[in-house]
N, C-alpha and C positions, 0 to 999 in steps of 0.2 A: 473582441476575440478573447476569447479564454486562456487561460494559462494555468497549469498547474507546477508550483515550485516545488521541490525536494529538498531538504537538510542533504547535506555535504558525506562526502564519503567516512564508510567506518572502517578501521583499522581495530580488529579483535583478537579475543585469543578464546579459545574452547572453556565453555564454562562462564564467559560474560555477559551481560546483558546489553543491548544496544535500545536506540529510539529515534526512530527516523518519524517526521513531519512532513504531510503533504499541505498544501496551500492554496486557495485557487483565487484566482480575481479576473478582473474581466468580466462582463453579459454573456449568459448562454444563451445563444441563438433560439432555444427553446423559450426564453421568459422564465424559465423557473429559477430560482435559485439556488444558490450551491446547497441547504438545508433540506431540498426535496430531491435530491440528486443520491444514489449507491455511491459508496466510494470501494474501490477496491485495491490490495494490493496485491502486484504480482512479481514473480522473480523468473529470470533467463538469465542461462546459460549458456556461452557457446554450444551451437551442435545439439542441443537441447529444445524443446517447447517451452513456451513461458509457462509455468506452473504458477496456479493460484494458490498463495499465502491466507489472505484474509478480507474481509470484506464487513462493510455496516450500513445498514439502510436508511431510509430519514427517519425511522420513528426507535433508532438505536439498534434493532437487530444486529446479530453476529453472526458470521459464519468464519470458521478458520480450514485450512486445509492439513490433512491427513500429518503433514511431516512438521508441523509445527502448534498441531494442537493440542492445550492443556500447557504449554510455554509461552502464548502470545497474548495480547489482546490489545483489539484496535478499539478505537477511542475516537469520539469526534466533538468537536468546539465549533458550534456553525455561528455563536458573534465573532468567531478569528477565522470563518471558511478555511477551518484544518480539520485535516483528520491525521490520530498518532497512531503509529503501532509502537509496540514495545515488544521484544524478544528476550526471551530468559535462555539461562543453560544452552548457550550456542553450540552451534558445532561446525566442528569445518566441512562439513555438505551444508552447510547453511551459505555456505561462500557464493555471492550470484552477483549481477544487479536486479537490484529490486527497482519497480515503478508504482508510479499509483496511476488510478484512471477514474473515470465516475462512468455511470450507468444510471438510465431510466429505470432500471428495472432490479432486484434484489435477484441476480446472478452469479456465477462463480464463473463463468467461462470467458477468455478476454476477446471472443470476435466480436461481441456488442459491444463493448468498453470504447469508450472514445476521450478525447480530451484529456491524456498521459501527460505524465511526468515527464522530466527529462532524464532520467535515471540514476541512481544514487551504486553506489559500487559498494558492495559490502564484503568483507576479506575476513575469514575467521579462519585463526589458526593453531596447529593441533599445540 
């Protein structure tokens, strides 16, 4: 069984950079490895939909979303089956938890996303 791990909660202030780490270990049930697998991140809100952050495919592609692009970039190390985002110039609508997920497929929407994080808590403040 799969498992995706998350670095620990962020305690910010407006204007800092943060870096959160996903992880994965475990066999995907599919036989592939975690290296041919999308990773994506995504963030929720109470009362809110999870909105996509960012995303990297296996052969490196990017995609970021709308409220955090041109400040982020995700990153991935598949001899450490990680994948990192990094966040610049926060802001307190940045305040969520964030998760990661993987996908077969180089998408941004989280109903195909399977095999999540356990969610990391990110707190930016003014």
């Amino acid at each position: 069984q799969v498992q995706l791990r998350q670095s620990g909660e962020v305690l910010a202030q407006a204007g800092d950079s943060l870096g959160l780490s996903c992880t994965a270990s475990g066999s995907f049930a599919s036989g592939r490895s975690f290296s041919g697998y999308t990773v994506g991140w995504f963030r929720h809100n109470s009362g809110k939909e999870r909105e996509f952050v960012a995303a990297i495919s296996p052969n490196g592609d990017t995609h970021y979303g709308d409220p955090v692009k041109g400040r982020s970039t995700i990153s991935r190390d598949n001899s450490k089956n990680t994948v990192n985002l990094r966040m610049n110039s926060l802001k307190p609508e940045d305040t969520a938890v964030y998760y990661c997920a993987v996908d077969i497929i180089f998408q941004f929407k989280p109903q195909t996303y399977h095999y999540w994080g356990q969610g990391t808590q990110v707190t930016v403040s003014a």
